[in-house]
N, C-alpha and C positions, 0 to 999 in steps of 0.2 A: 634962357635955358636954366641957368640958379634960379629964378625962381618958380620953374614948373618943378624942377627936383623938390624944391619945400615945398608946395604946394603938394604932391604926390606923396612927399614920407609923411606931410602932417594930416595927411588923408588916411594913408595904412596905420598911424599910428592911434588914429581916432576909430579905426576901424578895429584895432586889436582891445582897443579899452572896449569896445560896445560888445564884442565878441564877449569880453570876459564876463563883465557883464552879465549877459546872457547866458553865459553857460552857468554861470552862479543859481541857476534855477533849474537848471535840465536834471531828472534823476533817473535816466535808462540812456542805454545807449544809443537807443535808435533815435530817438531827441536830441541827443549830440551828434549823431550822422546827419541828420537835417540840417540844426543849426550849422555843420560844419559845408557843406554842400552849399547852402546859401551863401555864405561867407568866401568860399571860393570862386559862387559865383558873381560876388560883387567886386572880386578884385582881380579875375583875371574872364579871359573871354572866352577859353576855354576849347572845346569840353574838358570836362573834368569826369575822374571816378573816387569816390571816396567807399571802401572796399572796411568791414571790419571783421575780425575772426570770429569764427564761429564756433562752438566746442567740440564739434566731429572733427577741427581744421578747415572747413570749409570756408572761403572767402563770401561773404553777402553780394548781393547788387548780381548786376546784368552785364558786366563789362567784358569784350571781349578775350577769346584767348590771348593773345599777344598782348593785351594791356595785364589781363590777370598775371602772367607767368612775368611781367617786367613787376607787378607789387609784389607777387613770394619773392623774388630777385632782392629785392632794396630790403625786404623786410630779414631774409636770410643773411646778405652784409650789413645790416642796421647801417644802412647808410643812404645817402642822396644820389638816385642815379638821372644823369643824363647833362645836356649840352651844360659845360661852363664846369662839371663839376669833377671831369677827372675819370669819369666810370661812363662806360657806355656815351662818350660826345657826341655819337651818331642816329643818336635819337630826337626823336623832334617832340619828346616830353619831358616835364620834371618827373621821377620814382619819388615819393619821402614816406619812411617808415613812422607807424606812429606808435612807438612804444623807448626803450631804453633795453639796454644791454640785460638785462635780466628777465624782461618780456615783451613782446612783443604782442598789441592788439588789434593791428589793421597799418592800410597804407593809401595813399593818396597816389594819383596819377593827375598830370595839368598839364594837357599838351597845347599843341601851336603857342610854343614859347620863345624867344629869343634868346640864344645863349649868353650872347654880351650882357645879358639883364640881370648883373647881380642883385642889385637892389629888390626886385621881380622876387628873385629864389628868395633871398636872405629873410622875406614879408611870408613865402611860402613854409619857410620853417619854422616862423614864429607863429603862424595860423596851427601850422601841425604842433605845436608846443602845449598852447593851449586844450588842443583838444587830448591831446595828450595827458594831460595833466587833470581834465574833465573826465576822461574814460578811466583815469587810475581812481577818481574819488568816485565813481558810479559804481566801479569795479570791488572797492574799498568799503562801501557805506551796505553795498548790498551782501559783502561777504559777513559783515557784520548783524546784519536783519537773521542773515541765515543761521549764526552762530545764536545768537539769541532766541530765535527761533526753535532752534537744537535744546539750548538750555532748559529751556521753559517746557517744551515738551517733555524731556527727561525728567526736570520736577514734579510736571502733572502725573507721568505715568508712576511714578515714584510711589507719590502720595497715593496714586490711585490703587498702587499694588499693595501698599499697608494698609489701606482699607479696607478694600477684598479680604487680605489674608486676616485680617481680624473680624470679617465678617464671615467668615467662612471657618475658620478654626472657633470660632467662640460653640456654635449651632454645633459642632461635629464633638466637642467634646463634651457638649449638653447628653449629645444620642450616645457616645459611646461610656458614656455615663451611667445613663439609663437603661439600655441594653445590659451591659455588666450586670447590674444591682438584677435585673431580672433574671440572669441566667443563673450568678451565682447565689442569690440568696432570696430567690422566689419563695422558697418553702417558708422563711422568716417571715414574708411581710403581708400585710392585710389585702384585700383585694382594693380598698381604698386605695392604699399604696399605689400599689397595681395596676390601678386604672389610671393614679396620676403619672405613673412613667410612664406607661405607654400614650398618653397624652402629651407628654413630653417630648416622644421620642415623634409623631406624626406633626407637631408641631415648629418642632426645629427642622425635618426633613423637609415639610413644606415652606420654611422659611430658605433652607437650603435651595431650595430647586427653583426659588422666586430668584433668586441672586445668582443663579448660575445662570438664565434664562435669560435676564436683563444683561448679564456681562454679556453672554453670546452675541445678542442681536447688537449691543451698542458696537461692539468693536467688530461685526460684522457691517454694522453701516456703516461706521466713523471709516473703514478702510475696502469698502467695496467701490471696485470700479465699474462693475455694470448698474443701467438703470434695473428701479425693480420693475415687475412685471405688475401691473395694471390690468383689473378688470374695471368695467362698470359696476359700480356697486351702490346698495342703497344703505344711507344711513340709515335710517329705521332698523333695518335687518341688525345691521351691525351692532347698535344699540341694544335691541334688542337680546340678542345673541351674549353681550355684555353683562346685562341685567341680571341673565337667568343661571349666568357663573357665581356674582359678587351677592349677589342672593343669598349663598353659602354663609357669610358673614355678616350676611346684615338683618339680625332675625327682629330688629324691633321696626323694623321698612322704615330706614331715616332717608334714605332715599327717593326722591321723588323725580320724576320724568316728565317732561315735555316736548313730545317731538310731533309738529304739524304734519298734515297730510299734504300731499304734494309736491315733496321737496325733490327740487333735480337728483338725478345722480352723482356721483362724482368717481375720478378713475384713480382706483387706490388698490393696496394691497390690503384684505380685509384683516388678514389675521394682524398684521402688525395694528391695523388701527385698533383693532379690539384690544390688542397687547394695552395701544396707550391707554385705553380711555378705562381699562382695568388699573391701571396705576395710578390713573388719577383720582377714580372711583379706591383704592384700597387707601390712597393717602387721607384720602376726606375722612373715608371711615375711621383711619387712625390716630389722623389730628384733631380732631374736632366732635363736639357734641352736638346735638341737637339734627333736625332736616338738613340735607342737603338735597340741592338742586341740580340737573342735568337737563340742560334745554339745551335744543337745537333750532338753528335758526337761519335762515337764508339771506345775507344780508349784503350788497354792493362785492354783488359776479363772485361773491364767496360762500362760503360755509363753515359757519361758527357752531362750536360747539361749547357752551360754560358748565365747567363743573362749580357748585357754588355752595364752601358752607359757611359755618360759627367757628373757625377755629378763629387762632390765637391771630392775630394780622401780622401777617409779613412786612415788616420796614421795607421802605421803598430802596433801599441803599440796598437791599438785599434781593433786589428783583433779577436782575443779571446773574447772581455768583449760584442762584440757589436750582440754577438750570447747569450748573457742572458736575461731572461723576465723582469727585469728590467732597463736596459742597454737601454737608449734613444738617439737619432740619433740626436747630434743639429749641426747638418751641415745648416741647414734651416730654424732651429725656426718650425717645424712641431711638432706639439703634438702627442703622444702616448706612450705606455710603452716598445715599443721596441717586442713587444709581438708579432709578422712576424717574424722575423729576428727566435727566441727562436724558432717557431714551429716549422719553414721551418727546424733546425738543429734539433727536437725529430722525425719530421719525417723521412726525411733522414737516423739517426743512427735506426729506428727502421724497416728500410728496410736493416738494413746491411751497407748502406752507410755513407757519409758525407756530410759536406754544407763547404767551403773555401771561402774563400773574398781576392782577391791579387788587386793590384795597374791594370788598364788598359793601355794598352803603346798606349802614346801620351793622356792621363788624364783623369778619371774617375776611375769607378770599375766595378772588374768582380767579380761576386757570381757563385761560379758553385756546382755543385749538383753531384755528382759520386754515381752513384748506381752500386752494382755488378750485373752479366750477368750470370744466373745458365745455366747449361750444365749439361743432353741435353737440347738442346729446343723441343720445343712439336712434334711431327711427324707430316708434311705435313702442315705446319702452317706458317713455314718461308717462306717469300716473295721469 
């Protein structure tokens, strides 16, 4: 008889180190309700319920009423109910609460038990101990992700809101500048003059309306719950359509295009993609000298699109930061908050795709645009 009792504590006892163990690696709760489930059921024969809170109050699991309302029970006296323990003898289950006097996270049920079995309970409360102590550090590490989380967002939007307002007050007191000087002292100055404020003032206004356009859409994507709406659409068009804007700015045609005949459709919002591929087409224009290239290309169930010129090459170390809204491009000394670069990538990922920035061979960079290619395509629509 002594020695099935050692045999049995030095079984629980190898079964509580394996346990811990184990739970040394769980990081969600519902990982530790597994493990912990498993665990009960290699040491008692059960059934068993292991029940954990929910944030409405709701208890998890499938367990009957009368089992549910005996875990709010034990878990409302933070105590152990049933045979051997004082509270409810007349039950033919163990209750154990699994939390401590100041919270409370779930509870356990182990019926067809034997009350005489203290040794039985005493293994059942060190089972609940650890998982106990596993659900505070899941509880713990994930309140932490979330604060940090909190931090970090607060810094970004921080930053992000002293760029704006420096990109935005700089432009407005360019125009009310130059406004002034024209109203009140038109008669003083040469029509030269004249022509260069009101140059001025078209110039910052449209610099204006570029940056209040790109805030709009980023922080309407970055925070919209609905999908966008998709049509069938054809690159070419959109390209197209792109060209006959940024034309505006590009009067020595450093631009050049390459877009095949035949290319699938793909299902997009047109105007946002014209947005990006205008931001990507205005940065080329403004970083860089010489041709730039825009090819489109059909390539493994995608659709790439490279903007490619002669600028100054982006360090590799800078390939990730230089797709954040406030991530500034000082390859040039050109002002703005980076606020292109950020859209052209919520766009992109909220078509499914992405935006990449690699080194160009023989110097500059390429921005390329990968959108997925849904199948089928429309009937009777493909070129």
């Amino acid at each position: 008889m002594e020695t099935e009792l050692a045999r049995s504590s030095a079984a629980r006892a190898h079964q509580l180190q394996d346990l811990a163990t184990t739970l040394a690696t769980a990081t969600d709760a519902p990982a530790v309700r597994a493990l912990g489930l498993q665990a009960l059921d290699a040491a008692f024969a059960g059934p068993h319920h292991l029940s954990l809170l929910q944030a409405d109050g709701a208890l998890d699991g499938d367990a009957a009423a009368e089992v549910v309302e005996g875990l709010r029970c034990c878990m409302r006296e933070k105590a152990v109910l049933g045979p051997g323990t004082g509270r409810w003898p007349g039950l033919n289950a163990w209750y154990l609460p699994l939390g401590d006097a100041q919270r409370m996270v779930g509870a356990v049920c182990i019926q067809n038990i034997v009350a005489a079995d203290d040794a039985g309970r005493e293994h059942a409360q060190a089972l609940c101990a650890l998982l106990t102590q596993t659900l505070d550090r899941v509880h713990l590490a994930q309140a932490m992700r979330a604060s940090e989380a909190e931090r970090q967002r607060q810094q970004v939007q921080s930053t992000f809101l002293a760029a704006i307002s420096h990109d935005l007050r700089t432009p407005l007191a360019a125009v009310v500048g130059a406004a002034s000087a024209l109203q009140t002292q038109r008669d003083k100055l040469s029509p030269a003059e004249q022509a260069r404020l009101l140059h001025s003032i078209v110039t910052e206004a449209n610099y204006l309306s570029s940056v209040t356009e790109n805030t709009l859409q980023l922080v309407q994507l970055t925070n919209a719950a609905q999908p966008l709406h998709r049509d069938w659409e054809s690159m070419e068009e959109i390209v197209g359509s792109v060209l006959a804007r940024v034309r505006g700015h590009d009067p020595l045609r450093r631009i050049h295009s390459r877009v095949p005949e035949g290319l699938p459709l793909i299902q997009a919002d047109a105007v946002l993609l014209a947005q990006l591929l205008g931001n990507l087409l205005d940065n080329a224009l403004k970083y860089s000298c010489g041709a730039i290239d825009l090819v489109v290309q059909h390539r493994d169930a995608a659709m790439e699109v490279a903007v490619k010129d002669r600028g100054t090459p982006i360090p590799p170390e800078r390939y990730a930061s230089i797709f954040q809204p406030y991530a500034r491009n000082d390859r040039s000394g050109q002002r703005g908050a980076g606020l292109g670069l950020a859209l052209c990538r919520a766009i992109a990922q909220a078509h499914g795709g992405d935006m990449l920035v690699h080194a160009r061979s023989g110097g500059g960079n390429r921005f390329t645009l990968r959108l997925p290619i849904a199948a089928p395509q429309p009937a009777g629509e493909l070129p």
